[in-house]
C-alpha positions as CSV (number, residue, x, y, z in Angstrom):
1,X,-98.3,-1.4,-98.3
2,X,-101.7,-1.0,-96.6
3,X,-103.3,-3.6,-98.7
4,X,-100.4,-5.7,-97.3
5,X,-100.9,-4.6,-93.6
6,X,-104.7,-5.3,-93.9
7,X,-103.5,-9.0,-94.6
8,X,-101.1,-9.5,-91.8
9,X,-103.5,-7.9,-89.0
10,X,-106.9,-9.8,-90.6
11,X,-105.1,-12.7,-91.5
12,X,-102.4,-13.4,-88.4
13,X,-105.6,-12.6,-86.4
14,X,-108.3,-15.1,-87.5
15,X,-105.5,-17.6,-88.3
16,X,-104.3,-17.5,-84.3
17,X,-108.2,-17.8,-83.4
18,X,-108.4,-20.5,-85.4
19,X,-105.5,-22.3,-84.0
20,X,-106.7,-21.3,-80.5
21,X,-110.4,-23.0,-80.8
22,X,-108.7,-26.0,-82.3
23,X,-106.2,-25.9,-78.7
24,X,-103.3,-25.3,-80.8
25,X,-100.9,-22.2,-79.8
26,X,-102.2,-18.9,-81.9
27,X,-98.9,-18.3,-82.8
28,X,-98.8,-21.7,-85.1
29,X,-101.6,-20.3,-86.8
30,X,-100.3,-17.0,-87.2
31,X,-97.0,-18.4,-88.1
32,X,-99.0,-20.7,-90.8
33,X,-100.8,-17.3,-92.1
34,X,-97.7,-15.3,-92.7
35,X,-96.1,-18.7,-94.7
36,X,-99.3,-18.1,-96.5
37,X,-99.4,-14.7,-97.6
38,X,-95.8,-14.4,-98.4
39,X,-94.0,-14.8,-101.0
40,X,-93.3,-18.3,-101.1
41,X,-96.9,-19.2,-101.8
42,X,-99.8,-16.1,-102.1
43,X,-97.5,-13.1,-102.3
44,X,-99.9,-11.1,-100.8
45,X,-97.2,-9.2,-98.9
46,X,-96.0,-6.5,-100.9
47,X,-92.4,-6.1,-101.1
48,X,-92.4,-3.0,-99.1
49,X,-93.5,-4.6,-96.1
50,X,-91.2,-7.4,-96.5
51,X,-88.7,-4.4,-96.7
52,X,-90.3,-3.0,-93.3
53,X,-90.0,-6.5,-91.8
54,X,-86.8,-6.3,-89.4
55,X,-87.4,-3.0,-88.3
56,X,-91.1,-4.1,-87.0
57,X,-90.2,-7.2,-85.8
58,X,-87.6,-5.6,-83.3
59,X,-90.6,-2.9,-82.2
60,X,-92.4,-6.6,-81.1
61,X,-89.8,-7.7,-79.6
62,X,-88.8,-4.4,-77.8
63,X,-92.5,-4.7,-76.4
64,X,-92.1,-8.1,-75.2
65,X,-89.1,-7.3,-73.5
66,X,-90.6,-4.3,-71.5
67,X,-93.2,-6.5,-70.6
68,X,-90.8,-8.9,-69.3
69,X,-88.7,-6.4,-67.2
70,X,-91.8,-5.0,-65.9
71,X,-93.0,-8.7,-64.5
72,X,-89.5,-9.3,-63.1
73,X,-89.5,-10.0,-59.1
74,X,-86.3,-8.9,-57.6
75,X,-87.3,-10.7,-54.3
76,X,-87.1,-13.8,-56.3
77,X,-83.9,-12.8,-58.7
78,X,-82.1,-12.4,-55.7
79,X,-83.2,-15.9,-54.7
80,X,-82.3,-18.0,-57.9
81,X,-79.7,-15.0,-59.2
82,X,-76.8,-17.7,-59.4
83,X,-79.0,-20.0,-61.2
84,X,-80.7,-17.3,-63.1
85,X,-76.6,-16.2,-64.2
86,X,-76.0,-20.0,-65.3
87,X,-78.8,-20.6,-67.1
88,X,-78.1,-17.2,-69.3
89,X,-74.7,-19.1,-70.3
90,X,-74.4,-22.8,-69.9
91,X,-77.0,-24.5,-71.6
92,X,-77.3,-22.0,-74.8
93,X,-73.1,-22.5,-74.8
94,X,-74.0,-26.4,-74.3
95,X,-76.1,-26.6,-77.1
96,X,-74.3,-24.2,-79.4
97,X,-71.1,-26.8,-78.9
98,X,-73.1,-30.0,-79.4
99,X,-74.7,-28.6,-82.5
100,X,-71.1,-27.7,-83.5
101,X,-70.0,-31.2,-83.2
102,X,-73.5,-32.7,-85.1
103,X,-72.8,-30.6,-87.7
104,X,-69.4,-32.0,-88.8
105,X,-71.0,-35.1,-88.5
106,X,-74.2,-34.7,-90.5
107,X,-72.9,-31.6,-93.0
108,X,-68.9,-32.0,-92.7
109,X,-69.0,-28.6,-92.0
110,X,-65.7,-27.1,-90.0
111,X,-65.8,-26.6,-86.0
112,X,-66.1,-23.2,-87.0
113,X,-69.1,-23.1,-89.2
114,X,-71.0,-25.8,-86.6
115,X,-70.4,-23.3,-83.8
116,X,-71.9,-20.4,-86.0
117,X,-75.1,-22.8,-86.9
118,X,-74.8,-23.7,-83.0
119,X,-75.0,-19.5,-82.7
120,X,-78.4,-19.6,-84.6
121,X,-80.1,-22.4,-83.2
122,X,-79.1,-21.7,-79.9
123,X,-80.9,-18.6,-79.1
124,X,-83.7,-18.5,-77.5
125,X,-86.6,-17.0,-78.2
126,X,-88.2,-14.2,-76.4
127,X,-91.4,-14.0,-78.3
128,X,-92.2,-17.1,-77.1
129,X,-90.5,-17.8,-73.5
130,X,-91.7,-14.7,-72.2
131,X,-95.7,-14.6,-72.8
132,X,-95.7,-17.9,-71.5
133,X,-93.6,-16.8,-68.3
134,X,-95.9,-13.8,-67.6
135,X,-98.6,-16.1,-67.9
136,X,-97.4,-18.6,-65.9
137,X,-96.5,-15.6,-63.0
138,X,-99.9,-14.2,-63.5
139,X,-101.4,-17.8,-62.8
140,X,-98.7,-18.2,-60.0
141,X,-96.9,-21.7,-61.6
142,X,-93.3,-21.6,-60.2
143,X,-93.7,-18.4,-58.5
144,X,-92.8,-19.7,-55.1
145,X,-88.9,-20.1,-56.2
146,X,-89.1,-17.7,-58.7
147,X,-88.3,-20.1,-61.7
148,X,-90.3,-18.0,-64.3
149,X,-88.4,-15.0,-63.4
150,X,-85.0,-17.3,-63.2
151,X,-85.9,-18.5,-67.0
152,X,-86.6,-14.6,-68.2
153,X,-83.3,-13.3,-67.0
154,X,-81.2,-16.5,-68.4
155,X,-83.2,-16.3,-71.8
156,X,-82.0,-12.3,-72.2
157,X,-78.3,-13.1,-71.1
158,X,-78.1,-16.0,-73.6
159,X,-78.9,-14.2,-76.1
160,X,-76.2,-11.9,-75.3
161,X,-73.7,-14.2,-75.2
162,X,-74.3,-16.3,-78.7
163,X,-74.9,-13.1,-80.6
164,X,-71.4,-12.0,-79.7
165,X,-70.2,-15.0,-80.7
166,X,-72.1,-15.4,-83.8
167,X,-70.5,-11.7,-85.0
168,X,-66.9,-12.9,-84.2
169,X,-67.3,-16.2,-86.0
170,X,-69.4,-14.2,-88.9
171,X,-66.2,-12.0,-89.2
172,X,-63.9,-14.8,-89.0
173,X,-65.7,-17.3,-91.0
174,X,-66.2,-14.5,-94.4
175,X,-63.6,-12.3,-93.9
176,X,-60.8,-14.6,-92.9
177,X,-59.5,-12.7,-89.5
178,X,-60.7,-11.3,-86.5
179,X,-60.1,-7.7,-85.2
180,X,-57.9,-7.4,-82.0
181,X,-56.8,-5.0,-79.8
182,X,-53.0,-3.8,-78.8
183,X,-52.4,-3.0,-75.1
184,X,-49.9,-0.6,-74.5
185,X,-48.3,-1.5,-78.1
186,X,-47.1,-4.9,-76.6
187,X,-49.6,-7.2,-76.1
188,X,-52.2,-7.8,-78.5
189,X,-55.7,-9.6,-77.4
190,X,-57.2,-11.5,-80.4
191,X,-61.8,-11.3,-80.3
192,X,-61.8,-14.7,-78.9
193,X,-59.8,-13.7,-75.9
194,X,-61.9,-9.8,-76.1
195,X,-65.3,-12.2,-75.7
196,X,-65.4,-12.5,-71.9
197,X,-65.0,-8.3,-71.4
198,X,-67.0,-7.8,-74.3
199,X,-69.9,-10.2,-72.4
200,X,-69.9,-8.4,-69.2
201,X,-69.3,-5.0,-70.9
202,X,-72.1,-5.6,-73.4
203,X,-74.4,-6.7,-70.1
204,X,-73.2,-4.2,-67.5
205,X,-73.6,-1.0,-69.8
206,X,-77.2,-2.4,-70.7
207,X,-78.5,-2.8,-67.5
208,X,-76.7,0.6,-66.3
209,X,-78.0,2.5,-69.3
210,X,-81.8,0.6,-68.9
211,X,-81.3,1.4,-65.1
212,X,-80.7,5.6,-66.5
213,X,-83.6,5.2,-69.0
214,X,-86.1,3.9,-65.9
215,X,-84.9,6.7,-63.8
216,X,-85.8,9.1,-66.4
217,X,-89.4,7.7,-67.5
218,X,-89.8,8.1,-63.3
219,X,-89.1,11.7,-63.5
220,X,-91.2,12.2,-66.5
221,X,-93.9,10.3,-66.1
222,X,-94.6,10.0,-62.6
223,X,-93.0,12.8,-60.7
224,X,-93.6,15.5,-63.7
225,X,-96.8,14.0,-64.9
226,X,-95.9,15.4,-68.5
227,X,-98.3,13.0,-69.7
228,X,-102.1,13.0,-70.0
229,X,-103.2,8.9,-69.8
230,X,-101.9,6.0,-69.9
231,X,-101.8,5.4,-73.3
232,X,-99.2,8.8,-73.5
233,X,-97.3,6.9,-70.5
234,X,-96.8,4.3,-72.9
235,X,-96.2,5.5,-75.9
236,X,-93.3,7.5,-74.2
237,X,-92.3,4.2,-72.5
238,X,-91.8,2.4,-76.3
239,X,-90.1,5.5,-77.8
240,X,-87.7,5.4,-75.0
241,X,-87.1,2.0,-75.4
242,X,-87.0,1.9,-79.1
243,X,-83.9,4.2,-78.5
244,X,-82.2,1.9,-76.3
245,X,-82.8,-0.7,-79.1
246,X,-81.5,1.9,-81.6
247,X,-78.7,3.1,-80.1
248,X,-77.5,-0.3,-79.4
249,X,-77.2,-1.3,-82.9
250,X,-75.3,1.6,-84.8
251,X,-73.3,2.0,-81.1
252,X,-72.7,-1.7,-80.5
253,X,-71.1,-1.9,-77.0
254,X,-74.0,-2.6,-75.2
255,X,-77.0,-5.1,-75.2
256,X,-80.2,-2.6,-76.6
257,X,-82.8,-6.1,-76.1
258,X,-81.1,-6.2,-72.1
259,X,-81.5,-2.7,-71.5
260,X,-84.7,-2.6,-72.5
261,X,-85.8,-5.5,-70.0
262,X,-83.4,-3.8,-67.2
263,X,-85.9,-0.5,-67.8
264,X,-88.9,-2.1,-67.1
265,X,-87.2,-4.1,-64.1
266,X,-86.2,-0.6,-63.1
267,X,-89.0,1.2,-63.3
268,X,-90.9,-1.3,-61.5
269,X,-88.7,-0.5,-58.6
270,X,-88.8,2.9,-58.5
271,X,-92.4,3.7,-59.2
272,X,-95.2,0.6,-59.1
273,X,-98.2,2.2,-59.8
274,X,-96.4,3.6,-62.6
275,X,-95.0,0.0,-63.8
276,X,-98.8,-0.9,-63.0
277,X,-99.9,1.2,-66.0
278,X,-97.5,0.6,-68.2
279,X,-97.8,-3.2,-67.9
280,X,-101.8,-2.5,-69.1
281,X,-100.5,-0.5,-71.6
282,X,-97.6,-2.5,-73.3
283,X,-100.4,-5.7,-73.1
284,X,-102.7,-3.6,-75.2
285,X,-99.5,-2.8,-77.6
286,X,-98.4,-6.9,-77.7
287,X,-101.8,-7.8,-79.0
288,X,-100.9,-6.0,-82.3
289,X,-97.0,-6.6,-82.0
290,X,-97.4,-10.1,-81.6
291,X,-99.8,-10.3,-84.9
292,X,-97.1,-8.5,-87.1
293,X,-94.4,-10.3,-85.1
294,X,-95.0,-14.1,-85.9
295,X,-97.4,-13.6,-89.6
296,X,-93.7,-11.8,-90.8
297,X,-92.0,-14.4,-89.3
298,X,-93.7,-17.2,-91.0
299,X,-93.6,-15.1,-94.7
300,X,-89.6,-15.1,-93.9
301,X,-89.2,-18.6,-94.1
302,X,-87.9,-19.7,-97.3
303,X,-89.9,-22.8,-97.4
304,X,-87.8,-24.1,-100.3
305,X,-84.7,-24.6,-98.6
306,X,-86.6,-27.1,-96.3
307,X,-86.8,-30.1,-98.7
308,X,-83.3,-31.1,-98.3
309,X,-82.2,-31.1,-94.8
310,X,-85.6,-32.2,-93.1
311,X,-84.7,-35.4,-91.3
312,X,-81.0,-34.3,-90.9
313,X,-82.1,-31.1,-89.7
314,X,-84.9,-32.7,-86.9
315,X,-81.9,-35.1,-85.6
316,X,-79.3,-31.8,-85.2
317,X,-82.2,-30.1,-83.7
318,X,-82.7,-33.2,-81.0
319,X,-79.0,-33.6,-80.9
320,X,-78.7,-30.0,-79.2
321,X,-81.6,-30.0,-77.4
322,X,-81.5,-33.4,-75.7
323,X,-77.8,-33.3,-75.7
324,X,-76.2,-30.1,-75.6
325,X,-79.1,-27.7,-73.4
326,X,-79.9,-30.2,-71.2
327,X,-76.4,-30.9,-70.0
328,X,-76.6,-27.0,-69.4
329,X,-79.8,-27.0,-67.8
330,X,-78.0,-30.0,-65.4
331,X,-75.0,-28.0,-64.7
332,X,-77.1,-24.3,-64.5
333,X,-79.5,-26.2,-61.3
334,X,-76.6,-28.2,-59.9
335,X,-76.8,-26.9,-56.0
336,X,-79.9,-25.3,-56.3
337,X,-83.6,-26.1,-54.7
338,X,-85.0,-26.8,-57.7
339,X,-87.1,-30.6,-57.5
340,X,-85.9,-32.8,-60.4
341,X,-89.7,-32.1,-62.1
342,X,-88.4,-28.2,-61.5
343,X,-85.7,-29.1,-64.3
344,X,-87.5,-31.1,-66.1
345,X,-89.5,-28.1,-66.9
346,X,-87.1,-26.4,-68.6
347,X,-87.2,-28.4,-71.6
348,X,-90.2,-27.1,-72.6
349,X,-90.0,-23.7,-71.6
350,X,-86.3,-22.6,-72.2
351,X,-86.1,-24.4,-76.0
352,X,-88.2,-22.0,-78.3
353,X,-86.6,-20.4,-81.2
354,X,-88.0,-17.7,-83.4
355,X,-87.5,-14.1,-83.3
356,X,-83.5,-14.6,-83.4
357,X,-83.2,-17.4,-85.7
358,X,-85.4,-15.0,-88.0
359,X,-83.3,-12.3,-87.8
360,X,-79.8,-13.7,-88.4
361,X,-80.4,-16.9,-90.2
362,X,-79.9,-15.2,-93.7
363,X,-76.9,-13.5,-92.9
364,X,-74.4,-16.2,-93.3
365,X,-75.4,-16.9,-96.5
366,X,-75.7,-13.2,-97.9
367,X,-72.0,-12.9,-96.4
368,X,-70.6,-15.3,-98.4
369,X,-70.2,-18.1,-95.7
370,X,-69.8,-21.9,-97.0
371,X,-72.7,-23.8,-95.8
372,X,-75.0,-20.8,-95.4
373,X,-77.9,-22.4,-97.2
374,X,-77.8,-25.4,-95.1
375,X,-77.7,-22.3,-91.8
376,X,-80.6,-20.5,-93.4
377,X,-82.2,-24.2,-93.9
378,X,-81.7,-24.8,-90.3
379,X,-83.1,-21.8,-88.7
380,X,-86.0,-21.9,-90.8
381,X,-87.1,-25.6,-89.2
382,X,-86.4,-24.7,-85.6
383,X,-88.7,-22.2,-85.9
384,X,-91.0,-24.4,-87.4
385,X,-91.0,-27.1,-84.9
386,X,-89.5,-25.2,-81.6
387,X,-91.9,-22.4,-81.8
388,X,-95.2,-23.7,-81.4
389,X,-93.8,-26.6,-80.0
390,X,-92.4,-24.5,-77.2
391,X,-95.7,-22.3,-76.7
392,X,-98.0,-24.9,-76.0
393,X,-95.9,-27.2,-74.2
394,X,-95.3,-24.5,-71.8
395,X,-98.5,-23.6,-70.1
396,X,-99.4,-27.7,-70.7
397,X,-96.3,-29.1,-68.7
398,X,-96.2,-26.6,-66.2
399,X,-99.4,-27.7,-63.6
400,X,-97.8,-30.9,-63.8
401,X,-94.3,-30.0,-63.0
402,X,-94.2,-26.5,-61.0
403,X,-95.8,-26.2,-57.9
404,X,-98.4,-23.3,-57.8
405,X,-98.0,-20.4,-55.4
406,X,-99.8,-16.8,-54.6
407,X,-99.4,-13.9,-57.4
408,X,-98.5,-11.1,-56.6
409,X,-100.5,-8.6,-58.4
410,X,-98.0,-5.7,-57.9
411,X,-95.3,-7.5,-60.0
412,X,-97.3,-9.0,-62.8
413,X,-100.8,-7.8,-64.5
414,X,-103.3,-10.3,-63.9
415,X,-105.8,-10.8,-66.7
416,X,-109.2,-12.3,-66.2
417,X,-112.9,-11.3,-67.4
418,X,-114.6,-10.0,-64.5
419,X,-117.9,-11.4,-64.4
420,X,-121.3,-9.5,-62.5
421,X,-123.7,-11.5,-61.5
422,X,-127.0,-9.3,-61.4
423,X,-129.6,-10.8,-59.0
424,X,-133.1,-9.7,-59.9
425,X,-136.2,-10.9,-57.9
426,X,-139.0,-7.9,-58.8
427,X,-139.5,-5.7,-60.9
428,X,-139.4,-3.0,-58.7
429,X,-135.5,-4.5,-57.9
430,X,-134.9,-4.8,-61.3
431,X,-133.9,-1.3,-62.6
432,X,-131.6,-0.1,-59.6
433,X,-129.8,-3.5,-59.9
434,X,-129.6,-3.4,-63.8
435,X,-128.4,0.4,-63.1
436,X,-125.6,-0.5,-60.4
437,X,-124.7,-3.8,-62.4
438,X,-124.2,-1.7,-65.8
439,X,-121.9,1.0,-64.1
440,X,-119.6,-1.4,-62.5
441,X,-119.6,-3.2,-65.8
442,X,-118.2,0.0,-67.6
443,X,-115.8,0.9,-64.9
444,X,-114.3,-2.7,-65.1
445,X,-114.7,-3.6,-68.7
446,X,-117.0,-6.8,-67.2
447,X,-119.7,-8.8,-68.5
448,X,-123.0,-9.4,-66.8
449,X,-125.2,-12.1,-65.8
450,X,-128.6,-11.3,-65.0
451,X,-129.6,-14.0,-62.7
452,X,-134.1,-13.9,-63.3
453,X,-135.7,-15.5,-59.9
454,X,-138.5,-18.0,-60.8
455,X,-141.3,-15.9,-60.5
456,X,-141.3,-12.0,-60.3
457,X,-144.9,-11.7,-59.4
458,X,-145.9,-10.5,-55.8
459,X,-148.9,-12.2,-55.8
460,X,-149.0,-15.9,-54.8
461,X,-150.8,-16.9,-57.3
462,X,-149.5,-15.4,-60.4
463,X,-151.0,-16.1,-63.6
464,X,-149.1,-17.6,-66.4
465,X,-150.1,-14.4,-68.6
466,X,-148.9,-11.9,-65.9
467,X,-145.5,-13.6,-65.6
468,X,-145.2,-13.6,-69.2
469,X,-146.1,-10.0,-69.3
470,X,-143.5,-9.7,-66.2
471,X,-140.7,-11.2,-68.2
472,X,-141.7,-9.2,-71.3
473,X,-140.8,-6.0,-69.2
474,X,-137.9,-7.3,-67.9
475,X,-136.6,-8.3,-70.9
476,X,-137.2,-4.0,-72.0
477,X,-135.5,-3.6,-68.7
478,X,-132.6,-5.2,-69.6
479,X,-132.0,-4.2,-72.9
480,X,-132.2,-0.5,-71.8
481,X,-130.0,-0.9,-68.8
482,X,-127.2,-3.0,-70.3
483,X,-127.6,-2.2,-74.3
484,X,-123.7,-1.6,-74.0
485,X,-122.4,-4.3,-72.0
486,X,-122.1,-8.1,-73.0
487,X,-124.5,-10.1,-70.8
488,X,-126.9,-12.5,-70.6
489,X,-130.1,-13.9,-68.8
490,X,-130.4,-17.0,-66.4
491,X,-133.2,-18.4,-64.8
492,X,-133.1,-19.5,-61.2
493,X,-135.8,-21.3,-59.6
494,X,-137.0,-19.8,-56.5
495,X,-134.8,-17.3,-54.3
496,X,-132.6,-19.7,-52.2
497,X,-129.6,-17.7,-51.2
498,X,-127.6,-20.8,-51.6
499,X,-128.9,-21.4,-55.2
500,X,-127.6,-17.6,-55.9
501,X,-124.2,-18.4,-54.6
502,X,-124.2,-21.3,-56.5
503,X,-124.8,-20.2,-59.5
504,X,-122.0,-17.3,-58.5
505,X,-119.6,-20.0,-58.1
506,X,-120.5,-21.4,-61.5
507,X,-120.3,-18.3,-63.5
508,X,-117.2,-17.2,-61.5
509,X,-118.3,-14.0,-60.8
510,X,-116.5,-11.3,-58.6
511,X,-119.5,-10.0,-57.4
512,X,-123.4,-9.9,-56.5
513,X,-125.6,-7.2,-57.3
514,X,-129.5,-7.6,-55.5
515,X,-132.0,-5.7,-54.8
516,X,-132.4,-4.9,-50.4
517,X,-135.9,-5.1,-50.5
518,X,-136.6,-7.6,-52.9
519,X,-140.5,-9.9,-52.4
520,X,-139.4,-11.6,-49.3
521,X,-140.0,-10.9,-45.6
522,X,-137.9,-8.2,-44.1
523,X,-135.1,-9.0,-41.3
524,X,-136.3,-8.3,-37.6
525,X,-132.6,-6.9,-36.9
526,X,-132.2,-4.9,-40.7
527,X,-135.4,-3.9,-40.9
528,X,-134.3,-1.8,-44.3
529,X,-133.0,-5.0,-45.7
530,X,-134.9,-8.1,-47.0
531,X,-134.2,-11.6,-45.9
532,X,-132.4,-13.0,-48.8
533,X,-130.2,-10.0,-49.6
534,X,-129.2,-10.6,-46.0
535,X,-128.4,-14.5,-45.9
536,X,-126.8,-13.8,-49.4
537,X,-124.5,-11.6,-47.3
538,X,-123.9,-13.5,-44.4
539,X,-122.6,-16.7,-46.1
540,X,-121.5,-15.2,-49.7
541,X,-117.8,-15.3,-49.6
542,X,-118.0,-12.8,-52.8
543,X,-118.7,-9.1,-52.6
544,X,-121.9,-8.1,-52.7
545,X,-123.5,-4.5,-53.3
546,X,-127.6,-4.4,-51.8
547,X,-129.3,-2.2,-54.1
548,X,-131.7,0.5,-52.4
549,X,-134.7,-0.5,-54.6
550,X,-137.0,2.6,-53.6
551,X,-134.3,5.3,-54.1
């Protein structure tokens, strides 16, 4: 079983770099690797982890899901929450229904059996719709009407509803009847007419007992402070909500994968700086979750049962998608102030399928259900083609059909390198900036630029050998001061201040680190401070920290 491990996390995570320097989505390569090293071709995953496979896939999925409720805005759920509410239900009940339809058309399958197919495909995915929605809130796409949030809370509820649906029809479909309930020994509801109250039961209970759960991480975690770091914080976060998840399925009356996303939502309500770190903390975790996520996905695939239904299966696939979801998507934004490229958006970022389709395409057939092959067949190609389909189209179509707006860093984590830029004019500058430079770098996790000024001679006239020798000890300088940070040297000529901002701007730093002093004239009015760490100040629109070179 570690053998196996070794290839999913070594394999999932060179195969997504792969995919990402050839601008595909990782998760097509990583899906790619897992088809791979599974048992349909390499069988380099032991059976053991094959075993292990559902129960890790829903600890990825439980991760993504915090992360989703902890980037929820409730400013902006409150303004799209009817749309939000609409697009949980009408396009996923569209599509199920048109696949339905397609399917006795293409298979000759029963209304029945179609609707449970429509149950599989429909789902959405959130391993997919909901990186690219944090990213596209952390870059600020669609963040003005709150679209990204409107897509994360419709995704969840969808998923709600066509699971129900799919256990009802599961139960009708191989065991010939449906469980009912008598009221007061009279009048007996039948599951189809149980569905509505088991809908809103199923979401009320998850978003009261993920509402609980917040509450109680607050008191724990923040009020108590029963933890050391943040990596406890979050390890106490994904136990707790690895319960919900648990819980949920041997007690199912609520959603586990809602209340989950309600906790984070919660939490982020009652405590931000504690949402704050756990948002850094469950990003760490979803760089390993996602690896073992989509490499077991793709060595799930039974790439054998493709052969058969390819064509067919592409034009059901486009028959719901086109058809179905996009009269939902019509009838979800009717009345609302979303722009007609608005809604076009949401066919490529509310139509991925993966996580679901991977977890309940096989149970038809195991249970007996006529047509399960063709079901299992199905859900094996919309994860093929939705998936990455859906991950790159997301963040591609979304500059040119969302209107940008301004992040708010207190609702989402905002990932970017931070960049020094380390301006170095003389020697005597050079080991106080190279010292400040390197302990911001460590604080911050940031890589350095050390920006070398033509000439770091004082003299006028400097030789060529004395500002070889001068570069020579910089270079010693520099590999002291920074051994342990990434960074690099550039060579400026001269010491325009507007050259150093320039090259600021290029680099996209976040800030300037020179020398007061430096060679040039001091100011008349700073007469500590030397002329061009002075202009750099004046028109710099970056920070920027002035060394004291003779402390």
């Amino acid at each position: 079983m570690l053998g196996s491990f070794i290839w999913v996390l070594l394999g999932g995570l060179f195969a997504g770099q792969m995919a990402a320097r050839l601008k595909l989505p990782a998760l097509l390569g990583m899906v790619l690797a897992g088809m791979v090293l599974g048992p349909q071709v390499g069988n380099l995953i032991g059976p053991e982890l094959l075993l292990a496979a559902d129960g890790l896939r829903t600890v990825a999925v439980m991760v993504i899901l915090m992360k989703a409720g902890l980037g929820l805005d409730w400013e902006k759920l409150a303004q799209q929450g009817s749309v939000a509410v609409r697009l949980g239900f009408l396009p996923a009940a569209c599509e199920a229904i048109a696949v339905a339809f397609a399917a006795m058309w293409l298979f000759q399958f029963d209304f029945f059996t179609g609707l449970l197919l429509g149950c599989v495909v429909g789902a959405e995915s959130p391993a997919v719709i909901v990186p690219g929605m944090l990213r596209l809130k952390r870059l600020g796409w669609g963040v003005k009407k709150g679209i990204p949030d409107a897509i994360l809370l419709g995704s969840a509820l969808s998923d709600v509803l066509l699971l129900l649906v799919f256990s009802l029809l599961l139960a009708f479909l191989s065991q010939g009847e449906t469980a009912g309930l008598s009221l007061f020994g009279a009048v007996t509801l039948s599951s189809l007419q149980l569905l509505p109250f088991q809908v809103i039961v199923q979401v009320v209970l998850g978003v009261v007992l993920g509402g609980i759960a917040a509450r109680l991480l607050v008191v724990v975690l923040a009020a108590r402070q029963w933890t050391n770091n943040q990596v406890q914080e979050t390890l106490v976060a994904a136990a707790c909500a690895l319960l919900l998840v648990v819980v949920a399925t041997n007690l199912p009356i609520f959603s586990g994968y809602l209340a989950v996303m309600a906790a984070g939502f919660f939490v982020t309500q009652l405590s931000a700086p504690l949402a704050r770190r756990l948002r850094e903390g469950f990003n760490s975790l979803w760089v390993v979750a996602e690896i073992i996520l989509f490499v077991l996905l793709g060595a799930s695939i039974q790439i054998s049962v493709l052969e058969n239904v390819l064509l067919v299966g592409l034009l059901l696939l486009a028959i719901g998608t086109l058809g179905g979801r996009s009269l939902g998507w019509y009838l979800a934004t009717a009345g609302s102030n979303w722009t007609r490229c608005e809604r076009l958006f949401l066919l490529p970022g509310n139509s991925a399928k993966a996580t679901v389709q991977a977890a309940i395409g096989a149970i038809p057939l195991a249970q007996g259900v006529a047509g399960g092959e063709v079901i299992l067949a199905i859900a094996a190609l919309s994860i093929l083609v939705t998936a990455p389909l859906g991950a790159w189209a997301i963040p591609t179509f979304a500059p040119r059909l969302l209107e940008r707006g301004v992040v708010d860093p207190t609702k989402v984590a905002i990932a970017q390198q931070t960049v020094l830029l380390a301006v170095v004019e003389t020697l005597t500058t050079a080991r106080p900036v190279l010292t400040k430079a390197a302990e911001l770098a460590r604080r911050n996790d940031a890589d350095v630029v050390v920006l070398r000024l033509a000439s770091l001679s004082t003299a006028q006239d400097s030789s060529a050998q004395t500002n070889h020798s001068e570069s020579q000890q910089l270079a010693v300088l520099i590999q002291e001061g920074l051994a342990d940070i990434r960074h690099r040297t550039i060579t400026s000529q001269g010491s325009n201040p507007t050259e150093i901002i320039h090259i600021a701007k290029e680099i996209n730093a976040s800030e300037i680190v020179i020398g007061k002093q430096g060679r040039g004239a001091l100011s008349a009015s700073h007469p500590l401070i030397g002329i061009t760490a002075r202009t750099v100040i004046e028109i710099s629109t970056l920070p920027v920290i002035a060394v004291d070179d003779l402390a």
